[in-house]
Backbone as a chain_set.jsonl record, in Angstrom:
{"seq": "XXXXXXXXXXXXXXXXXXXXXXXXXXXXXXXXXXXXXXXXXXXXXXXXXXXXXXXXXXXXXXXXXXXXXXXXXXXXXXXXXXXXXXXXXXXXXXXXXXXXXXXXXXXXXXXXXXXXXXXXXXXXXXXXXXXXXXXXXXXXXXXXXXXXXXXXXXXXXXXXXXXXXXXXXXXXXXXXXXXXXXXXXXXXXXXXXX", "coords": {"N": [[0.855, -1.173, 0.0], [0.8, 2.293, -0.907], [1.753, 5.612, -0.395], [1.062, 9.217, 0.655], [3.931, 10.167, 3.048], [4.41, 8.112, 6.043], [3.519, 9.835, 9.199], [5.54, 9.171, 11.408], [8.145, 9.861, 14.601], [10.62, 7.95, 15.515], [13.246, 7.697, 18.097], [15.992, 7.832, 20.357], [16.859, 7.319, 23.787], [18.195, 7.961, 26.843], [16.496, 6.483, 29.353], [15.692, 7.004, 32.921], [16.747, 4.93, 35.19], [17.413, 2.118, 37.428], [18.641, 0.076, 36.736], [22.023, -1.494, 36.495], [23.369, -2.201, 34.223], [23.8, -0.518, 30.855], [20.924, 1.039, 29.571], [18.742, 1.632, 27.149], [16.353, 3.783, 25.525], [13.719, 3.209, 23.488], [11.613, 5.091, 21.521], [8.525, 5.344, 19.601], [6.869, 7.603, 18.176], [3.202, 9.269, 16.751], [3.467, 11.549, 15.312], [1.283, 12.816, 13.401], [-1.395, 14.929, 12.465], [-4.143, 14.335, 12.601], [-3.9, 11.463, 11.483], [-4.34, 7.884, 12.646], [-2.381, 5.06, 13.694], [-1.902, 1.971, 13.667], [0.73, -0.092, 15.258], [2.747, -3.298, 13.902], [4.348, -4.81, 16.196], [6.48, -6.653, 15.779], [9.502, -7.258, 14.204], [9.826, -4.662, 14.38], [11.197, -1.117, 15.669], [9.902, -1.441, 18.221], [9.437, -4.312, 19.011], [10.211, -6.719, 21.205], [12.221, -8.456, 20.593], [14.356, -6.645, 19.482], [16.838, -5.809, 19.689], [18.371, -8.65, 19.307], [17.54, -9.891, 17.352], [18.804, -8.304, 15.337], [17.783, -5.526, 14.853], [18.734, -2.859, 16.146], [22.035, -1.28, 16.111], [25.628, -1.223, 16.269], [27.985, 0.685, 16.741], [31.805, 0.74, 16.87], [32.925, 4.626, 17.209], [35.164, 5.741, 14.406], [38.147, 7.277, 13.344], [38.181, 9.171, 11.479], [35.598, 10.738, 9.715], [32.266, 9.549, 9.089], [30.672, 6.492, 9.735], [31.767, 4.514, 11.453], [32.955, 1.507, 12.544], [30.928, -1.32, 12.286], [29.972, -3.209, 15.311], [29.7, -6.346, 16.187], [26.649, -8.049, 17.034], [25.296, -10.987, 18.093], [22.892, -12.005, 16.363], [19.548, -13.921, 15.932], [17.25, -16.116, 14.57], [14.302, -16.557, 13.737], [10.973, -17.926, 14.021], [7.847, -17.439, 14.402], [4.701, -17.949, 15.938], [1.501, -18.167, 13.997], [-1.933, -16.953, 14.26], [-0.61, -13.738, 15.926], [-0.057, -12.801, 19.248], [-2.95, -10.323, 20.666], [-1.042, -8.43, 22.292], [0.264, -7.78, 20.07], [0.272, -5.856, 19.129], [0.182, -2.511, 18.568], [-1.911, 0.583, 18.87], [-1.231, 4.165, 17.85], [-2.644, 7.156, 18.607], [-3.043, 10.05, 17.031], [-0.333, 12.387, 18.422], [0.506, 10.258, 20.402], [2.901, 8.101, 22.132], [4.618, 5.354, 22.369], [6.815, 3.093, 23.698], [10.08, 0.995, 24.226], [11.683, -0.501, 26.136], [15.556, -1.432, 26.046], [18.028, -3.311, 26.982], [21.787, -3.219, 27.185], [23.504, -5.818, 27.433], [25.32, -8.972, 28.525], [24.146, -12.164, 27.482], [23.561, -11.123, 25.247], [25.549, -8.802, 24.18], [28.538, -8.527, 24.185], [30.181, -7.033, 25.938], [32.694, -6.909, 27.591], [34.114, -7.68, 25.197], [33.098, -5.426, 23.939], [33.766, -3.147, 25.246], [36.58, -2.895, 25.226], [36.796, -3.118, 22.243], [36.491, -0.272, 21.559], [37.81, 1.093, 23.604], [40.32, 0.611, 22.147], [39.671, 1.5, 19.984], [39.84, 4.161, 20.376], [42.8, 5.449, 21.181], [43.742, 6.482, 23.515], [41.67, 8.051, 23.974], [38.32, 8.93, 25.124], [36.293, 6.256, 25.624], [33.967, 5.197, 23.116], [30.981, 4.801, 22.159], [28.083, 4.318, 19.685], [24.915, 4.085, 19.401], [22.218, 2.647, 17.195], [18.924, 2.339, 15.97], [17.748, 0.718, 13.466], [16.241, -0.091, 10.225], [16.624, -3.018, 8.968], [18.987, -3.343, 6.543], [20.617, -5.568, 5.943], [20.26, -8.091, 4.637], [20.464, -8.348, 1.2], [18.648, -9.887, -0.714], [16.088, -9.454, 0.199], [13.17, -8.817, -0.379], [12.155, -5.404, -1.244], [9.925, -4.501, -0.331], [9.203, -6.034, 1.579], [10.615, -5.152, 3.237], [10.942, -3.484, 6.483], [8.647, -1.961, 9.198], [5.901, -3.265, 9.825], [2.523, -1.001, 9.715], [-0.306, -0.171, 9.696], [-2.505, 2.367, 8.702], [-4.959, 4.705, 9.723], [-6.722, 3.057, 10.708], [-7.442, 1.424, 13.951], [-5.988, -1.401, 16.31], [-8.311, -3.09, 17.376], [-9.602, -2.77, 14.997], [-8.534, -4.029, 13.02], [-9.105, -6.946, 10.764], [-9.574, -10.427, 11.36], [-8.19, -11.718, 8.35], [-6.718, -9.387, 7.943], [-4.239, -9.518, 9.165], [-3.535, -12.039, 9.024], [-2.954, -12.189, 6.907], [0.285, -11.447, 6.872], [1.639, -13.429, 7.292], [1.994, -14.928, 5.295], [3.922, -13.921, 3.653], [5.493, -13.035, 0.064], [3.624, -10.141, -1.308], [1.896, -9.549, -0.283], [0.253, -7.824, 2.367], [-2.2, -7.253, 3.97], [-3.023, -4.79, 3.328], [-1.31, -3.173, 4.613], [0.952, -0.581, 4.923], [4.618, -0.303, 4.84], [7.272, 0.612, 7.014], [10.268, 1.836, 6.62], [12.252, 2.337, 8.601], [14.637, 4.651, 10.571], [16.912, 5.823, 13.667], [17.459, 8.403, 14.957], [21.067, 9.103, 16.576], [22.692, 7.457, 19.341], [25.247, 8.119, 21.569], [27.38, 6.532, 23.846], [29.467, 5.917, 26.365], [31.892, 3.794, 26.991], [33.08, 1.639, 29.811], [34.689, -0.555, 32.197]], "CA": [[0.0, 0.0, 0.0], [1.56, 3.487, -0.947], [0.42, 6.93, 0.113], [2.287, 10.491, 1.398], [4.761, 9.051, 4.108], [4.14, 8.129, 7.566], [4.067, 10.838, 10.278], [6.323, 8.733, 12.679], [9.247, 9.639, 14.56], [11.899, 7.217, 16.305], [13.785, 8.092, 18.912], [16.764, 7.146, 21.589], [17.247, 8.04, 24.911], [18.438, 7.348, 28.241], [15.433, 6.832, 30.743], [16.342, 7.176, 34.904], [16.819, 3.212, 36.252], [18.014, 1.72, 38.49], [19.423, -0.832, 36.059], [23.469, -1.245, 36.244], [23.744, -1.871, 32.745], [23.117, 0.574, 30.101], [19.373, 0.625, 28.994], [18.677, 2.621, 25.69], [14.981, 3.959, 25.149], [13.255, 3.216, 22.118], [10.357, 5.441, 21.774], [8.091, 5.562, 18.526], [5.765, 8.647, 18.424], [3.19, 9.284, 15.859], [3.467, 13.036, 14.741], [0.292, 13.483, 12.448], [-2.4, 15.864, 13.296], [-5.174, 13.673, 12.015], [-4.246, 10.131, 11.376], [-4.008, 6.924, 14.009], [-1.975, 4.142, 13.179], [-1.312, 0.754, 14.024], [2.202, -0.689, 14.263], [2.795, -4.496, 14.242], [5.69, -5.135, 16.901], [7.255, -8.04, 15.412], [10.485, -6.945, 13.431], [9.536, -3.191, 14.396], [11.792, -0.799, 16.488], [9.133, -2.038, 19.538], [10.14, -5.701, 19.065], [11.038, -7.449, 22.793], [13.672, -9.047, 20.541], [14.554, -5.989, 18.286], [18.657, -6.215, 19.749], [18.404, -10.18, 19.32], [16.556, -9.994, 15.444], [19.352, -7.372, 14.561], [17.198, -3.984, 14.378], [19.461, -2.494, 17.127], [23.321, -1.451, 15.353], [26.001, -0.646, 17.985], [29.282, 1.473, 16.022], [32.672, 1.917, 17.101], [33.358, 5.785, 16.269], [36.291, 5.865, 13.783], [38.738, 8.304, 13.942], [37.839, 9.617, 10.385], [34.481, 10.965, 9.013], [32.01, 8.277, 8.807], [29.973, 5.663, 10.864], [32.863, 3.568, 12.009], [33.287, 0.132, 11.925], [29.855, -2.117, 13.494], [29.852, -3.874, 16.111], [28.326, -7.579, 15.88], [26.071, -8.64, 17.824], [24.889, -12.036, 17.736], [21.428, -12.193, 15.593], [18.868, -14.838, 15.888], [16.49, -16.831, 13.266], [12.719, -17.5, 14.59], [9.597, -17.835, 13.179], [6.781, -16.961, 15.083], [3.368, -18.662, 15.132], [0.376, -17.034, 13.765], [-1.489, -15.629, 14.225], [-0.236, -13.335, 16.445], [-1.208, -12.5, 19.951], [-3.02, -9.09, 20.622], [-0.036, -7.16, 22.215], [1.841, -8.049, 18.645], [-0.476, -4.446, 17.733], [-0.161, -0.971, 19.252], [-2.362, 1.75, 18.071], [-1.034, 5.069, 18.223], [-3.571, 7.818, 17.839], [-2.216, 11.483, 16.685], [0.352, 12.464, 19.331], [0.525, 9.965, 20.831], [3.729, 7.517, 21.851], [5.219, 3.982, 23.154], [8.551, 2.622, 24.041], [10.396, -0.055, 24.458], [13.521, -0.17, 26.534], [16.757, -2.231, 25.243], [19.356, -3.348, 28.09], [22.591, -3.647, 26.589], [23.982, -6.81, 28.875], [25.602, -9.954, 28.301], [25.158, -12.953, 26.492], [23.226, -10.829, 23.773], [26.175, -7.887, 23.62], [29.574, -8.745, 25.068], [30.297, -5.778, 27.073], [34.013, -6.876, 27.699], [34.663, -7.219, 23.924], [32.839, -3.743, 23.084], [34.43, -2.066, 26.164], [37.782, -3.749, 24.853], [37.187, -2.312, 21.21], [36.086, 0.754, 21.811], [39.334, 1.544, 23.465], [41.221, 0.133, 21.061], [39.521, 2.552, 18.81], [39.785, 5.719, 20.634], [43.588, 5.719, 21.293], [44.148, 7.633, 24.421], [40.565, 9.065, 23.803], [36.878, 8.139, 26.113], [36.082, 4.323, 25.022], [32.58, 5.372, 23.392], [30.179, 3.682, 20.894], [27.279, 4.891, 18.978], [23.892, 3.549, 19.155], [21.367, 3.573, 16.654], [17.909, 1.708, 15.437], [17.076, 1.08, 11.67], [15.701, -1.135, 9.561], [17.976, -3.871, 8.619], [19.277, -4.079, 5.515], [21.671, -7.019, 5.834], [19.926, -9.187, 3.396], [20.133, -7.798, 0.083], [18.397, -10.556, -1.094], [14.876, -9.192, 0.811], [12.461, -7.238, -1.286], [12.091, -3.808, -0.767], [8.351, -4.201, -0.706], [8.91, -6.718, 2.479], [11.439, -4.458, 4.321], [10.7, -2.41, 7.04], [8.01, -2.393, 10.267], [4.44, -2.994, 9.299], [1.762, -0.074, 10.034], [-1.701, 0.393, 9.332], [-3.245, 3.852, 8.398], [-6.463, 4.898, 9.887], [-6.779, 1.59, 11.751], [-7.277, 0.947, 15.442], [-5.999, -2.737, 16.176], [-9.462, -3.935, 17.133], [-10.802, -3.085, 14.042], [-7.759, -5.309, 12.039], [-9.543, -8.205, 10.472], [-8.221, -11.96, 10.949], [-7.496, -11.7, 7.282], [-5.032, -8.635, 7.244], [-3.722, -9.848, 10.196], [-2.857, -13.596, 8.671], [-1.683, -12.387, 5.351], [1.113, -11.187, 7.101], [2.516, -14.499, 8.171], [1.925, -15.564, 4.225], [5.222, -13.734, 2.332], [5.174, -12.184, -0.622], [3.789, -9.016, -1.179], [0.498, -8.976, 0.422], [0.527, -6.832, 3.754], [-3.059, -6.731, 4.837], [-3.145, -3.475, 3.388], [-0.669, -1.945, 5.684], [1.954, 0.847, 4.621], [5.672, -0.31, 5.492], [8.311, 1.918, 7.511], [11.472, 2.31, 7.044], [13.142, 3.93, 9.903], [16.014, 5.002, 11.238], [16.428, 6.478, 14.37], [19.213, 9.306, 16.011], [22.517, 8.172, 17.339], [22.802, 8.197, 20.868], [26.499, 8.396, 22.305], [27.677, 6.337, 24.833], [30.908, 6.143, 26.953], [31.719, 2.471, 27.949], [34.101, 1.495, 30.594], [34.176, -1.563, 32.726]], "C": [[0.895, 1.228, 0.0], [0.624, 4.312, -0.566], [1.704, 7.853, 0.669], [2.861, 8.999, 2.819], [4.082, 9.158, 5.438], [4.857, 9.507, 8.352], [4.848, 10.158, 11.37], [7.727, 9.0, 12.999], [9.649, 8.407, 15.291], [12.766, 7.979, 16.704], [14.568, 7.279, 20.224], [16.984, 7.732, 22.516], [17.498, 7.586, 25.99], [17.861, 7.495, 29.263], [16.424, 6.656, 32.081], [15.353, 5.622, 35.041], [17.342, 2.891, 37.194], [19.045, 0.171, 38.031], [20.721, -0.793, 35.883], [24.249, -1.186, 35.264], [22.927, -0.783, 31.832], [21.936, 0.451, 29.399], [19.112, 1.866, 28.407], [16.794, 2.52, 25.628], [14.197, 3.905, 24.182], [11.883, 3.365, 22.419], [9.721, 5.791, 20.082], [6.7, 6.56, 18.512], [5.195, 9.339, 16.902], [2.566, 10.741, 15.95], [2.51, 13.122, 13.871], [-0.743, 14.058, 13.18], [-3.295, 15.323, 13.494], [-5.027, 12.063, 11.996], [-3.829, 8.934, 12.653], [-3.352, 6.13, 12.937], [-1.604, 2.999, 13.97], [-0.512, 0.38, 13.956], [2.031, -2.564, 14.606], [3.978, -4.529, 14.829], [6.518, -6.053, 16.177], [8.145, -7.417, 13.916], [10.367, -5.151, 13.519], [10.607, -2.988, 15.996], [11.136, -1.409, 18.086], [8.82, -3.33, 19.947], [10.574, -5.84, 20.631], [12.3, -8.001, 21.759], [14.529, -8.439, 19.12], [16.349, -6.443, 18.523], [18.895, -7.713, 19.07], [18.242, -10.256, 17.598], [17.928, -9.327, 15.026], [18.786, -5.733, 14.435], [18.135, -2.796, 15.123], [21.187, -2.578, 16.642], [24.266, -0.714, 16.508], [27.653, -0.255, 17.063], [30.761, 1.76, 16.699], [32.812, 2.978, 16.329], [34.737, 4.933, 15.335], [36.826, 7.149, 13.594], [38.481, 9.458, 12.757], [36.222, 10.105, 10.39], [33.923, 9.453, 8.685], [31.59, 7.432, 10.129], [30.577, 4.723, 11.859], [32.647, 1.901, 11.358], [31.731, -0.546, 13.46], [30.462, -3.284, 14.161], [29.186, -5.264, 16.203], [27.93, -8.037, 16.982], [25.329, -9.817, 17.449], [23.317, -12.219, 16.852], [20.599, -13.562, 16.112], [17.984, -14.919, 14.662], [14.907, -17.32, 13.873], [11.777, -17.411, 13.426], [8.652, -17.896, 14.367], [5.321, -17.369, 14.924], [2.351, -17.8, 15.209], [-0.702, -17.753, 14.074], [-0.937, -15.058, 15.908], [-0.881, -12.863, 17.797], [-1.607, -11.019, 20.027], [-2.071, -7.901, 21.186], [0.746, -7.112, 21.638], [1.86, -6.3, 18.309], [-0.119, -3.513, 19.145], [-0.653, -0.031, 18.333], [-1.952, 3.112, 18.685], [-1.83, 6.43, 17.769], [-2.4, 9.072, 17.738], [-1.697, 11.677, 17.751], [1.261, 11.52, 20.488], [1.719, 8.511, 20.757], [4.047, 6.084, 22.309], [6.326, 3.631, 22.88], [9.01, 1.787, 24.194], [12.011, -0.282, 25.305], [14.28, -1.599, 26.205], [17.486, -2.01, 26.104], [20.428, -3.93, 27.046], [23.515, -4.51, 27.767], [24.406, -8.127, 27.952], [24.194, -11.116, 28.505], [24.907, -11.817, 24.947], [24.675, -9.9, 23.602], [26.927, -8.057, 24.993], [30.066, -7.802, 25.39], [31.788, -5.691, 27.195], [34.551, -6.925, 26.289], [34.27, -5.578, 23.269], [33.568, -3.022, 23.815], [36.095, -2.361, 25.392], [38.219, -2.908, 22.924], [36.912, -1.021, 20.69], [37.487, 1.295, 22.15], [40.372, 1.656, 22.81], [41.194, 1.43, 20.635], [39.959, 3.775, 19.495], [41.373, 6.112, 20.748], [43.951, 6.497, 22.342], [42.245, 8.488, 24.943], [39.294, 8.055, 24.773], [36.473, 6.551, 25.103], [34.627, 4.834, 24.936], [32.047, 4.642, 22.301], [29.071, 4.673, 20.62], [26.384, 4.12, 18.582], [22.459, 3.781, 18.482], [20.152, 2.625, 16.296], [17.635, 1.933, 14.161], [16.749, -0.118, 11.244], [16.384, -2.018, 9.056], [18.037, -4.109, 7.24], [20.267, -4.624, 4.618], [21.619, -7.591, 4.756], [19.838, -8.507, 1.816], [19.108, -8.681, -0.442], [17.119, -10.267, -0.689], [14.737, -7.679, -0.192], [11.833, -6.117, -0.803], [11.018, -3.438, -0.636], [8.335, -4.983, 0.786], [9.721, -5.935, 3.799], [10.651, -3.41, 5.308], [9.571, -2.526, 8.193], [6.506, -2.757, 9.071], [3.114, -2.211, 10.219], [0.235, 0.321, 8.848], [-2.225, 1.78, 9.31], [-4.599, 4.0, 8.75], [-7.061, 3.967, 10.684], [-6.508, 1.428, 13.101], [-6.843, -0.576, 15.789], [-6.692, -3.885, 16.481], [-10.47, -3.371, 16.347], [-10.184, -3.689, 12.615], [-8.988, -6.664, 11.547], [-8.802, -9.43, 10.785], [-7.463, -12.029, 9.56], [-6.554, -10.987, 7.101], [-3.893, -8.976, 8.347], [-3.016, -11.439, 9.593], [-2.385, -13.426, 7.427], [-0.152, -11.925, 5.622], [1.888, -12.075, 7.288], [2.486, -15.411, 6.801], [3.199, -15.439, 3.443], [4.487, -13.407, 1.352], [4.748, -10.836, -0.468], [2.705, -8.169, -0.482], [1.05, -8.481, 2.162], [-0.492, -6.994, 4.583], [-3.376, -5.438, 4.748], [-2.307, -2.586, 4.178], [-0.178, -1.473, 4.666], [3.288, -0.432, 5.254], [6.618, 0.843, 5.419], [9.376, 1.692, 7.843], [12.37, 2.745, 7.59], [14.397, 3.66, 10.095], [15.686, 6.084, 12.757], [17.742, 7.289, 14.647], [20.005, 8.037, 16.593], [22.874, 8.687, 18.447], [24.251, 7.588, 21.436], [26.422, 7.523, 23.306], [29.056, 5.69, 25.004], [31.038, 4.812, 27.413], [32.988, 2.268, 28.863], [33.728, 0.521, 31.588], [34.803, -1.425, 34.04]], "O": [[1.762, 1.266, 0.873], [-0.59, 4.192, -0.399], [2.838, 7.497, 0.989], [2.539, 7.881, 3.219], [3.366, 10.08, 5.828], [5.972, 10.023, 8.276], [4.741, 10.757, 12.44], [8.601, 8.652, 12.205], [8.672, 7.795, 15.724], [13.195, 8.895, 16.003], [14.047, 6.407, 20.919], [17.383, 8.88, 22.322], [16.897, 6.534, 26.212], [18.222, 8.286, 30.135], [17.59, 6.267, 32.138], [14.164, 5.305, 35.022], [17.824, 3.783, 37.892], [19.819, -0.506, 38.709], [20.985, 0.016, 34.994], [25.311, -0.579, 35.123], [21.795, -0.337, 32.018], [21.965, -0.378, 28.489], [19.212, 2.957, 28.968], [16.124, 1.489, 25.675], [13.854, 5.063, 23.946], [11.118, 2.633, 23.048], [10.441, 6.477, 19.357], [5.601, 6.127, 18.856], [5.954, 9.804, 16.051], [1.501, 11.052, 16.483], [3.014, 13.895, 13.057], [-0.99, 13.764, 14.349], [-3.725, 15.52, 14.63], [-5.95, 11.388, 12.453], [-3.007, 9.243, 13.516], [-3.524, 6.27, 11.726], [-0.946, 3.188, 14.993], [-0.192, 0.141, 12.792], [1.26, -2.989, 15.467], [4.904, -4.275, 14.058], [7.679, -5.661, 16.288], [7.6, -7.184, 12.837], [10.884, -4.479, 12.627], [10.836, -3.779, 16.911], [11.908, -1.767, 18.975], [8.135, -3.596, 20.935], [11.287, -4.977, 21.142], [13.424, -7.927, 22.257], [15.066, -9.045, 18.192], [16.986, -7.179, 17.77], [19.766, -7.75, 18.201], [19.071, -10.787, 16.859], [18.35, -9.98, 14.072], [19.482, -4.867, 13.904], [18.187, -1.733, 14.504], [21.737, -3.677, 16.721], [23.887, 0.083, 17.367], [28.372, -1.23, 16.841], [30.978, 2.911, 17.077], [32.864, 2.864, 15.104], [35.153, 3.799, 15.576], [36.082, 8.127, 13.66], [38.58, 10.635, 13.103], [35.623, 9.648, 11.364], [34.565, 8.497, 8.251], [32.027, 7.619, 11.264], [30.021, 4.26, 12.855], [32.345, 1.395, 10.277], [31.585, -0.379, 14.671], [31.247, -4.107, 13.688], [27.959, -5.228, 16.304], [28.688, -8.415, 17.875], [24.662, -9.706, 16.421], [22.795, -13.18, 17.418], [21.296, -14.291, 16.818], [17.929, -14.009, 13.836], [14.635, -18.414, 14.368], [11.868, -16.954, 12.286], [8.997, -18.596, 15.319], [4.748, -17.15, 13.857], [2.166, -16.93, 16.06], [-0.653, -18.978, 14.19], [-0.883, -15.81, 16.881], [-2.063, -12.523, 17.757], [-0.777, -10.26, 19.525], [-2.151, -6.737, 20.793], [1.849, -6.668, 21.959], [2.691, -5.618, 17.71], [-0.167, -3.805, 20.34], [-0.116, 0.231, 17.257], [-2.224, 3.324, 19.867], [-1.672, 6.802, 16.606], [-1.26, 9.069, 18.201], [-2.423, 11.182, 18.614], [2.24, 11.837, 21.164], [1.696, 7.816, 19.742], [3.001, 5.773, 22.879], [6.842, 3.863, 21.787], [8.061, 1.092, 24.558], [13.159, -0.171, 24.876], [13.687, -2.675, 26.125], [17.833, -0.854, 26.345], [20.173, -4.83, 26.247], [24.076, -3.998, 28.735], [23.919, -8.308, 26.836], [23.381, -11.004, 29.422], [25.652, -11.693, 23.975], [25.195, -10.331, 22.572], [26.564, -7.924, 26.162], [30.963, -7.749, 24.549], [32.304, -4.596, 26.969], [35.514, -6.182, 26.1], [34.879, -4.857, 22.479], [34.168, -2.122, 23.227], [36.52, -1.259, 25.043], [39.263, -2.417, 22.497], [37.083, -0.718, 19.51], [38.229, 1.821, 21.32], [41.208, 2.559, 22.827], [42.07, 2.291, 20.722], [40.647, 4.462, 18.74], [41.501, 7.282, 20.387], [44.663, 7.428, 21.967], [41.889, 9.177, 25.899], [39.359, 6.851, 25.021], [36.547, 6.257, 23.91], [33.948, 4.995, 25.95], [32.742, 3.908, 21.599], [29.058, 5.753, 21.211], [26.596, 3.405, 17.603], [21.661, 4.647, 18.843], [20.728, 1.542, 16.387], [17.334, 3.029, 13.689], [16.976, -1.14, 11.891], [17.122, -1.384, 8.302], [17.3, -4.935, 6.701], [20.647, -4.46, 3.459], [22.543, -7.706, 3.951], [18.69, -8.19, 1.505], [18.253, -7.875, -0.808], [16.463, -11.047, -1.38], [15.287, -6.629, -0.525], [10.978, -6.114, 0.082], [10.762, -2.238, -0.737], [7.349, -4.608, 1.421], [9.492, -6.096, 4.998], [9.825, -2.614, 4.862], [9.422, -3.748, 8.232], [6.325, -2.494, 7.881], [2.731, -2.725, 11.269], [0.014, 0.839, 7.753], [-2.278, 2.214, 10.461], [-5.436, 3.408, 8.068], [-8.031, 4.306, 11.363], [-5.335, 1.288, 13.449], [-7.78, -1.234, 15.337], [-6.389, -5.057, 16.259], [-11.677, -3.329, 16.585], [-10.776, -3.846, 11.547], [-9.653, -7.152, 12.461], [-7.599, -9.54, 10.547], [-6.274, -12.345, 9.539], [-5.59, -11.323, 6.414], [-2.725, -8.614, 8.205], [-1.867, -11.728, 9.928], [-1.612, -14.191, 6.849], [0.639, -12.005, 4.682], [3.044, -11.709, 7.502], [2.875, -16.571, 6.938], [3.644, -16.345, 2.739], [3.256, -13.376, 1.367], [5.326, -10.185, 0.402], [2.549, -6.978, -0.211], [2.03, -8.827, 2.822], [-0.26, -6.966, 5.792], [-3.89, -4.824, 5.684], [-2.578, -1.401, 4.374], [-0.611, -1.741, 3.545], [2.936, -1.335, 6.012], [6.841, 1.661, 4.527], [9.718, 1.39, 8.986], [13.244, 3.485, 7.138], [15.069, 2.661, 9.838], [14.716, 6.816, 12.954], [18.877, 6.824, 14.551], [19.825, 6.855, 16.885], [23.25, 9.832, 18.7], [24.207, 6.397, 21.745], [25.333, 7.569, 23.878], [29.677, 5.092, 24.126], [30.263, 4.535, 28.328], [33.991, 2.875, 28.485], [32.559, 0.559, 31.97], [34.567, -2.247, 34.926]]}, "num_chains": 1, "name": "protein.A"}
């Protein structure tokens, strides 16, 4: 489904925890005056296993111009049975936002190897990294029609049908009528040290 673009931003930030490891905020807020939208969690910045899937990219700076060199973090492979349960959906009416927080902690993101090449990189300089959310696109081999979150226009998520809701778990190019979103989100700085 095409149409003018989505009003959504993405956004990172560092909420107040009490958590010892570093926990990154992923907040998705939908900026239109007028329209609601539905997102489907599953492969979307608001994923429980967006770090784990890959959606979540973690940069040493480089000393040059330029994004540096990434960081790998281990990925996973699932499949997910459909359909999906009801907190797969969040509807966000005009203004209105939701979040997801992301602990960066061992086994998913080895802490002593990033703290470890981080330094490396900096030479004398703060051991920092650069964290950012986007849409993954690892696979070249994934069509550009399948990439990206899936979001409904105008749609509350109890008034989804079972049908647009199960063509999603079909492939190809059917959606259910959604829109897909592309995002990217800001790069949020952080200093690591162990």
């Amino acid at each position: 489904m095409s149409g003018p673009p989505l009003s959504l931003s993405l956004n990172l930030d560092w909420p107040s925890t009490s958590e010892p490891d570093p926990v990154v905020r992923v907040t998705v807020k939908n900026t239109s005056k007028d329209e609601t939208y539905t997102i489907f969690k599953w492969a979307s910045p608001l994923d429980p296993l967006a770090l784990a899937l890959g959606l979540v990219s973690v940069f040493i700076p480089s000393r040059e111009d330029g994004p540096g060199t990434r960081f790998d973090i281990p990925q996973i492979m699932l499949k997910r049975a459909m359909p999906p349960p009801e907190d797969a959906f969040v509807t966000l009416a005009p203004g209105e936002g939701a979040f997801h927080d992301i602990v960066l902690r061992d086994p998913a993101v080895d802490m002593n190897r990033l703290v470890s090449a981080a330094k490396e990189a900096s030479r004398n300089g703060p051991a920092a990294v650069n964290i950012q959310v986007l849409c993954s696109a690892d696979n070249e081999d994934e069509d550009e029609a399948q990439r990206g979150a899936v979001i409904w226009r105008g749609k509350r998520k109890e008034d989804l049908s079972d049908g647009e809701i199960l063509s999603l778990g079909r492939g190809g190019r059917e959606n259910g009528g959604a829109a897909r979103w592309n995002f990217e989100s800001n790069v949020l700085g952080l200093v690591v040290a162990l």
